[in-house]
C-alpha positions in Angstrom: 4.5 -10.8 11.0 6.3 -7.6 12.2 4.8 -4.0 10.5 7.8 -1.6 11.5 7.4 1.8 9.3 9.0 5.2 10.5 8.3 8.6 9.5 9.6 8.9 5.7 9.0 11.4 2.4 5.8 8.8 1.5 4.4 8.9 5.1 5.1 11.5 8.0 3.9 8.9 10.4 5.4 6.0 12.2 4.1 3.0 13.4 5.3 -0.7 14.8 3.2 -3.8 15.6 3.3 -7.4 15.8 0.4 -9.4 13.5 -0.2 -13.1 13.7 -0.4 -13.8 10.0 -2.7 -16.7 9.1 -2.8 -16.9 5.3 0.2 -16.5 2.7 1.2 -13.0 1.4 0.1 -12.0 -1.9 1.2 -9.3 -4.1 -1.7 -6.8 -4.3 -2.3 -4.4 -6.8 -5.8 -2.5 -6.3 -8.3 -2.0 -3.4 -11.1 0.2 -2.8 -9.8 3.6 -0.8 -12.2 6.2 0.4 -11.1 9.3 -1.6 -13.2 12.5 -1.0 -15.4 10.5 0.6 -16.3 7.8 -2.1 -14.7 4.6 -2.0 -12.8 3.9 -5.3 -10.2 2.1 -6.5 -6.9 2.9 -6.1 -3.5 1.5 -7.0 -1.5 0.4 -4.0 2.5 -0.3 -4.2 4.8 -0.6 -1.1 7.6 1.8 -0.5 11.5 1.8 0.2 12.5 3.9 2.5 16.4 3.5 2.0 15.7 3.8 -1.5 13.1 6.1 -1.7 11.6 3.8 -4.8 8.3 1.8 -5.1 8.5 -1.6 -3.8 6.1 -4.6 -3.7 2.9 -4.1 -1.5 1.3 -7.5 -0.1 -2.1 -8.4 1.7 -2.6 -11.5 4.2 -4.8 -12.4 6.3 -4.7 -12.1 10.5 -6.3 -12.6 13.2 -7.3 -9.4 14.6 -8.1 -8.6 18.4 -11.5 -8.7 19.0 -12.6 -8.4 15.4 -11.9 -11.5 14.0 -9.8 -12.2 11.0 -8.7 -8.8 8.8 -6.3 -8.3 5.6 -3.3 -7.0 6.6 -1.9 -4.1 3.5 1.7 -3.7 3.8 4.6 -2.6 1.9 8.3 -1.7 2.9 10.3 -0.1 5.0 8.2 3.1 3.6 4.8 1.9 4.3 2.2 1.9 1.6 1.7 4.4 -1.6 -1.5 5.0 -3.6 -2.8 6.2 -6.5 -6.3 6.4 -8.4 -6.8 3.4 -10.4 -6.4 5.2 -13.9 -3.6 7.6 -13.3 -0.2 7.1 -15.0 2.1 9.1 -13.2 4.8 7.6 -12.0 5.1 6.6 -8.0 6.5 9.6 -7.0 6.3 10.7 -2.9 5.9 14.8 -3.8 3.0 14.2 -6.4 -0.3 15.5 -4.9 -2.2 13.4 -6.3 -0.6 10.1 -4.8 -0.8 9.7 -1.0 0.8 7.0 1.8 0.2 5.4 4.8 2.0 2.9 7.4 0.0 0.3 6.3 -3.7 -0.7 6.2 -6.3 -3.0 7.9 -9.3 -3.8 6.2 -12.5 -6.7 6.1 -11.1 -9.9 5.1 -13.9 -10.1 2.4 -12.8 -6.3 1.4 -11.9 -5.6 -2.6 -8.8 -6.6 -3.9 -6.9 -7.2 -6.9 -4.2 -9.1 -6.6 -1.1 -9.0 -8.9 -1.2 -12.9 -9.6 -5.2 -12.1 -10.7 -4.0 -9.7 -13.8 
């Protein structure tokens, strides 16, 4: 699996790496996401770059270096967007109260909610 994200209006940082992917991708919908220093959970969707639009965000498991197997978070071209779990605003890259990333890494046993669990 091949993680390519440059910088974009959702995410002012770029980033490129290969993962060996050992599970199926799912389509995720919610994980836990330390905001203000509290973990809570957020809304995750993945992010078009070309067309500046929410896209689907998926999870899978890989082997990581040295730490074993991880969840790999990923989106689109865009990279990852999230929200808290209970706002309604629609995905939009200039609200401040969404926020994106490249992608995420996180315990394979971590929260999730996948879009197929709903």
């Amino acid at each position: 699996m091949f993680v390519e994200v440059d910088s974009n209006s959702n995410t002012d940082k770029s980033f490129n790496m290969i993962f060996r992917d050992i599970s199926p991708a799912r389509e995720i919908y919610c994980i836990k996401y330390p905001v203000n220093g509290e973990e809570q959970p957020v809304q995750i969707i993945g992010w078009d770059a070309d067309s500046n639009r929410p896209c689907p965000a998926y999870a899978c498991k890989v082997e990581e270096s040295g730490d074993g197997v991880a969840l790999l978070i990923y989106g689109g071209s865009g990279g990852v967007r999230m929200k808290l779990l209970e706002d309604e605003i629609k995905w939009n890259p200039a609200s401040p109260s969404q926020w994106g990333d490249t992608h995420l890494v996180y315990p394979a046993d971590c929260f999730t909610v996948y879009k197929d669990e709903l």
